[in-house]
Short mmCIF file of the C-alpha atoms (twelve columns), coordinates in Angstrom:
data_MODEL
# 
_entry.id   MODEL 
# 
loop_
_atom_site.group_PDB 
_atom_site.id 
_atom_site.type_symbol 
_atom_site.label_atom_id 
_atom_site.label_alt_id 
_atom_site.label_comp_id 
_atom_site.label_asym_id 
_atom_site.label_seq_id 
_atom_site.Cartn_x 
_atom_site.Cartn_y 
_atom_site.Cartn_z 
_atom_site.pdbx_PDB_model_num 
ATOM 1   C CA . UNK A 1   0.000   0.000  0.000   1 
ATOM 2   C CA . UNK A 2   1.709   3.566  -0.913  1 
ATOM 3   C CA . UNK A 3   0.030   6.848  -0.442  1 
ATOM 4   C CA . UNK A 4   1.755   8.056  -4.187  1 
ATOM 5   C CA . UNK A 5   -0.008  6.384  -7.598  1 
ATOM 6   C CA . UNK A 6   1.856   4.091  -9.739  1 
ATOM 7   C CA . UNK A 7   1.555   5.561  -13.172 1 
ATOM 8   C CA . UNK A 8   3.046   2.645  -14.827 1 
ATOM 9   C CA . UNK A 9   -0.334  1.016  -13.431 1 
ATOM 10  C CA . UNK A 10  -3.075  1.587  -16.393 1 
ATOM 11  C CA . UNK A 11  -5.680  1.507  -13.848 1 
ATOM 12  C CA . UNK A 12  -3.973  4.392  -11.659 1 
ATOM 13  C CA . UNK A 13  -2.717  6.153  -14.829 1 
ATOM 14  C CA . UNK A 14  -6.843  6.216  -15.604 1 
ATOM 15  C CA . UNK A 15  -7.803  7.092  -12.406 1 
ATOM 16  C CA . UNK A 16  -5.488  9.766  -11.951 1 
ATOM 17  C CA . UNK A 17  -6.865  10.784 -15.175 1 
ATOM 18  C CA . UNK A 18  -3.908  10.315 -17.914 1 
ATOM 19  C CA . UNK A 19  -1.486  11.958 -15.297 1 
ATOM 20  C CA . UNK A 20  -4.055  15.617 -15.092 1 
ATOM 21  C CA . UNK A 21  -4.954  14.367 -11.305 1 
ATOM 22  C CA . UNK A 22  -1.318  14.785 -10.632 1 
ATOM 23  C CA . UNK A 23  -1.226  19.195 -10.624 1 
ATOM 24  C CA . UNK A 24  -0.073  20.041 -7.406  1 
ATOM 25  C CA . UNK A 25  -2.695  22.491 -6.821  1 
ATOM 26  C CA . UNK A 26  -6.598  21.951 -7.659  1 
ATOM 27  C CA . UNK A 27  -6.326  18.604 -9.815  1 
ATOM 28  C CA . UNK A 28  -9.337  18.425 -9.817  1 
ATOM 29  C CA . UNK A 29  -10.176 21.631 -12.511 1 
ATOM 30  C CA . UNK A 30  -7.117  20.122 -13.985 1 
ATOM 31  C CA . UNK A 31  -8.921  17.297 -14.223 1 
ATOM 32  C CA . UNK A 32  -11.790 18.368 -15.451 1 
ATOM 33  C CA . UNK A 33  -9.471  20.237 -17.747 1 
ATOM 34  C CA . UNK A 34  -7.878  16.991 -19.190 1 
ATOM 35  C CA . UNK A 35  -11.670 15.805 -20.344 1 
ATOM 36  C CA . UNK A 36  -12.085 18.427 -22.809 1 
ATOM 37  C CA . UNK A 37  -10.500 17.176 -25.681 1 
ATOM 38  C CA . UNK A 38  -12.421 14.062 -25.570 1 
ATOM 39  C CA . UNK A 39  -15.567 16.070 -26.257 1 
ATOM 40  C CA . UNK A 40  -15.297 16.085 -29.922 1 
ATOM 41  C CA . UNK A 41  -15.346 12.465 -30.126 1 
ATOM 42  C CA . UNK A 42  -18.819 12.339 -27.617 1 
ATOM 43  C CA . UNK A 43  -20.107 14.481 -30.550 1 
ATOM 44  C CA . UNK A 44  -19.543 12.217 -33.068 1 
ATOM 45  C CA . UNK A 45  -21.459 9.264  -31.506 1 
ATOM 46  C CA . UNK A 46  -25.523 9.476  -31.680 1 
ATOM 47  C CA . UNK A 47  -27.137 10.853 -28.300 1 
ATOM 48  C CA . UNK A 48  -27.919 7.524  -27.579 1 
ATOM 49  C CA . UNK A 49  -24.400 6.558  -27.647 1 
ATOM 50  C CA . UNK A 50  -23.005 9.285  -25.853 1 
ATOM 51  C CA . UNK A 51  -25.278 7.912  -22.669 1 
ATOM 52  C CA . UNK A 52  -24.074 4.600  -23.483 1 
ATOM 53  C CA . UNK A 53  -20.404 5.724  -23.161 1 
ATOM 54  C CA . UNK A 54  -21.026 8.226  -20.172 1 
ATOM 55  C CA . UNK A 55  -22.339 5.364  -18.218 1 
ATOM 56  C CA . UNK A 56  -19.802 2.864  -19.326 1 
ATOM 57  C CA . UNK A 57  -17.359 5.031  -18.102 1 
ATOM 58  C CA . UNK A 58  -19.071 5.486  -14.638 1 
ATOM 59  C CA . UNK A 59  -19.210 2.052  -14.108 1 
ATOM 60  C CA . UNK A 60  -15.875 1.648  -15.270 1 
ATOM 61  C CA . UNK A 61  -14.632 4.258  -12.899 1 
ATOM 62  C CA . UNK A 62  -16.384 2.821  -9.836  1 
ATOM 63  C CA . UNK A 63  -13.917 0.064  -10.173 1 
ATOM 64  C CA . UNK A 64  -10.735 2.302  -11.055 1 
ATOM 65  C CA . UNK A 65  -11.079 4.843  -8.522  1 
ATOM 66  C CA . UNK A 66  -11.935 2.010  -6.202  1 
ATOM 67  C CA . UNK A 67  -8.667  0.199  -6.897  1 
ATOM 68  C CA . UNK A 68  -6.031  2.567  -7.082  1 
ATOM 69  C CA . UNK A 69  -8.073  4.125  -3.477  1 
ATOM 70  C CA . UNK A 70  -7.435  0.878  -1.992  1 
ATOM 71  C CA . UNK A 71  -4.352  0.362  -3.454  1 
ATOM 72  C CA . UNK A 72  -3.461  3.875  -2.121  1 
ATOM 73  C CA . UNK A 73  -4.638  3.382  1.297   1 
ATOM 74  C CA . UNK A 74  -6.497  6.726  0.453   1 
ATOM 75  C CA . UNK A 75  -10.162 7.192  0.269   1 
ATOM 76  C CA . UNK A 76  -11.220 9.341  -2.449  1 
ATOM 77  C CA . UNK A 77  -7.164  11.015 -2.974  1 
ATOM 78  C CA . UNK A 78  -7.632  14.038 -4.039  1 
ATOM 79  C CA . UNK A 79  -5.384  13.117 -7.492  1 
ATOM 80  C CA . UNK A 80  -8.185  10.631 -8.774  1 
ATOM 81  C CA . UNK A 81  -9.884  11.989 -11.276 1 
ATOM 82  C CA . UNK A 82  -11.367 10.043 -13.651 1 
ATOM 83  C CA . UNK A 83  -14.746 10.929 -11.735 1 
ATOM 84  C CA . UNK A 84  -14.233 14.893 -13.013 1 
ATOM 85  C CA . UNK A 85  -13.909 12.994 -16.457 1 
ATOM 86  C CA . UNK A 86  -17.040 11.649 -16.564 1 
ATOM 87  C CA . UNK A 87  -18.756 14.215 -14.788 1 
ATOM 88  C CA . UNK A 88  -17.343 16.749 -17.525 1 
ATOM 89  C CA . UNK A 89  -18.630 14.682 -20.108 1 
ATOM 90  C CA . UNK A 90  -22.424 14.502 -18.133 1 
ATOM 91  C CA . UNK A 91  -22.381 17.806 -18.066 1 
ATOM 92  C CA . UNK A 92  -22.656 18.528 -21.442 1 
ATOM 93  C CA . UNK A 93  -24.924 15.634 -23.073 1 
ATOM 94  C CA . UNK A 94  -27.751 16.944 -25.451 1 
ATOM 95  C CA . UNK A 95  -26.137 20.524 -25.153 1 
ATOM 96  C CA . UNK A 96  -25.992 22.413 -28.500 1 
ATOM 97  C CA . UNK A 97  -22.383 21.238 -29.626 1 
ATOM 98  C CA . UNK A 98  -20.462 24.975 -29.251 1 
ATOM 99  C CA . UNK A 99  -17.356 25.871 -27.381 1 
ATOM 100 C CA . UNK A 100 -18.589 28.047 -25.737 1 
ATOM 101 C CA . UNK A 101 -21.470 26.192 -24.000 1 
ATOM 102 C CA . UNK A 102 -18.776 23.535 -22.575 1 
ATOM 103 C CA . UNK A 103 -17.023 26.456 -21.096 1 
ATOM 104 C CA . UNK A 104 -19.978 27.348 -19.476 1 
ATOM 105 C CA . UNK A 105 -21.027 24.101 -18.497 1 
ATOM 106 C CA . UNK A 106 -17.315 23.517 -17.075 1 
ATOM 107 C CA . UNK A 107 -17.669 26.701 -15.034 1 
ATOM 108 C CA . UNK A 108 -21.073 25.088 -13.779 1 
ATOM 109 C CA . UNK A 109 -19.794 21.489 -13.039 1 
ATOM 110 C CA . UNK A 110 -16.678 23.022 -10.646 1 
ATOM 111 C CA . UNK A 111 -18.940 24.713 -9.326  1 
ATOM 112 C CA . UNK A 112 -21.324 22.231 -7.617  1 
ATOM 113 C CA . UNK A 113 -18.263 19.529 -7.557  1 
ATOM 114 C CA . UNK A 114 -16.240 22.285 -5.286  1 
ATOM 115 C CA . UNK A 115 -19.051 24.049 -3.713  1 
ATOM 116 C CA . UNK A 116 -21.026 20.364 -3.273  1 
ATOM 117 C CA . UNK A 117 -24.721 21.535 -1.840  1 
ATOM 118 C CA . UNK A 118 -27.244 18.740 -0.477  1 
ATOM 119 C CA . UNK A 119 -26.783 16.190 -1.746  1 
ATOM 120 C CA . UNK A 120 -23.670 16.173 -3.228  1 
ATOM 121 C CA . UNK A 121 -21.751 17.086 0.153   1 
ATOM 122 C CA . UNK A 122 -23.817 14.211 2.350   1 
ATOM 123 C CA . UNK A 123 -22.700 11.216 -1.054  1 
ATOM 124 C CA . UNK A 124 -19.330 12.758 -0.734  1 
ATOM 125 C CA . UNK A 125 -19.128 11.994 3.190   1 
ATOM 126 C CA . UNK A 126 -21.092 9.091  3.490   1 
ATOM 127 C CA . UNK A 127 -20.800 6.828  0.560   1 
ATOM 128 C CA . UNK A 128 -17.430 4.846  0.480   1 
ATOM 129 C CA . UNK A 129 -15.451 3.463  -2.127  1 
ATOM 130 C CA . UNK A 130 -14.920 3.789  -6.049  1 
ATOM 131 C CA . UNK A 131 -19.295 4.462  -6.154  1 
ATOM 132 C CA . UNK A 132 -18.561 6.748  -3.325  1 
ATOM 133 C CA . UNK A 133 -15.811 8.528  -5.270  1 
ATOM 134 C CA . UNK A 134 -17.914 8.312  -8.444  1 
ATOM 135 C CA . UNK A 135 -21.670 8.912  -7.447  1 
ATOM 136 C CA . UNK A 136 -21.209 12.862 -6.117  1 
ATOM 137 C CA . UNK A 137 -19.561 14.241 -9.031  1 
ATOM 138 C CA . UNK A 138 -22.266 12.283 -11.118 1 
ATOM 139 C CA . UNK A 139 -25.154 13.902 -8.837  1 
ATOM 140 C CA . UNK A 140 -22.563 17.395 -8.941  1 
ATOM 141 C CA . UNK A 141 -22.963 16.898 -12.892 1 
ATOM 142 C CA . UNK A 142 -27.112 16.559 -12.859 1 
ATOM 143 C CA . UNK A 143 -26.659 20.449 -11.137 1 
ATOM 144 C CA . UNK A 144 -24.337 21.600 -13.620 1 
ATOM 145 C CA . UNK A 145 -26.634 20.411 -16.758 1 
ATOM 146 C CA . UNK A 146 -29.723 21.749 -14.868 1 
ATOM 147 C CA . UNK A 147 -27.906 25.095 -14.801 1 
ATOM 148 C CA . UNK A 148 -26.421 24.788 -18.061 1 
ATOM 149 C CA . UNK A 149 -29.898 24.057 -20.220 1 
ATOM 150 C CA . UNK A 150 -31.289 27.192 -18.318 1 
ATOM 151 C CA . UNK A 151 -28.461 28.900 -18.782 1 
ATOM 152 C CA . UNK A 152 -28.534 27.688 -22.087 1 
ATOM 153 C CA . UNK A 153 -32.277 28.997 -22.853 1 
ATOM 154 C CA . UNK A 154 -31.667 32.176 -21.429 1 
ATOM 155 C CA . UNK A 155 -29.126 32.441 -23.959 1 
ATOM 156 C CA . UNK A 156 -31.525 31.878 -26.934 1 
ATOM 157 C CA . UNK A 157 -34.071 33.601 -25.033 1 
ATOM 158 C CA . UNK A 158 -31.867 36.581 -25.323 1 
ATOM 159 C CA . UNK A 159 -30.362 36.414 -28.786 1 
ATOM 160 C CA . UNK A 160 -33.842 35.876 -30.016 1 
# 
């Protein structure tokens, strides 16, 4: 058990989010960061699909962040973030495919993942393990699309 990842490790190097959950300060927005690019390729893939790979990739990260955490001896280590990945990429599903709204809806999911109101806080200090890690930047990400489509529709309410 060692308190520092093994980035050799494909499961740590995930968790940790391709090396991003390693910034010294806030890896977590770095984190976040790191799940931009990957947007692009979400947009390609039918709405359906996106879901289909948003939830893959939760369930896949329930057992990541769960491993390298226990492998760690550290619940929830600030440096995994494959959670912020996928919480990025919730964010943002059936959102009109601009820049500029996954700015906005990045703004919104930091927000509620560093802010974390009820729920999100009680998930975060109750529920253990790679769902526990997972399941409040999920519920953080339901916040930040609520705020985004209204955000979103106040936009076009505006332009139009």
């Amino acid at each position: 058990m060692s308190s520092r990842p093994n980035m050799a490790n494909p499961i740590h190097f995930l968790a940790f989010g391709l090396g991003s959950g390693l910034a010294p300060k806030a890896p977590g927005t770095f984190g976040t960061l790191a799940a931009l690019p990957f947007i692009p390729l979400l947009w390609t893939l039918s709405p359906v699909m996106q879901i289909v790979v948003v939830a893959i990739s939760f369930v896949i990260g329930i057992y990541l962040c769960g491993k390298t955490s226990e492998d760690m001896g550290v619940h929830d280590h600030g440096g995994i973030v494959w959670d912020e990945f996928v919480g990025m990429w919730a964010t943002i599903l059936f959102m009109p495919q601009t820049w500029w709204v996954v700015a906005l809806g990045f703004i919104w999911f930091r927000l509620f993942d560093i802010v974390k109101p009820w729920p999100i806080k009680l998930l975060d200090q109750h529920v253990k393990g790679g769902f526990g890690i997972m399941i409040d930047d999920v519920v953080a990400a339901i916040f930040a699309w609520v705020a985004l489509y209204l955000s979103v529709l106040g936009v076009e309410q505006w332009i139009l």
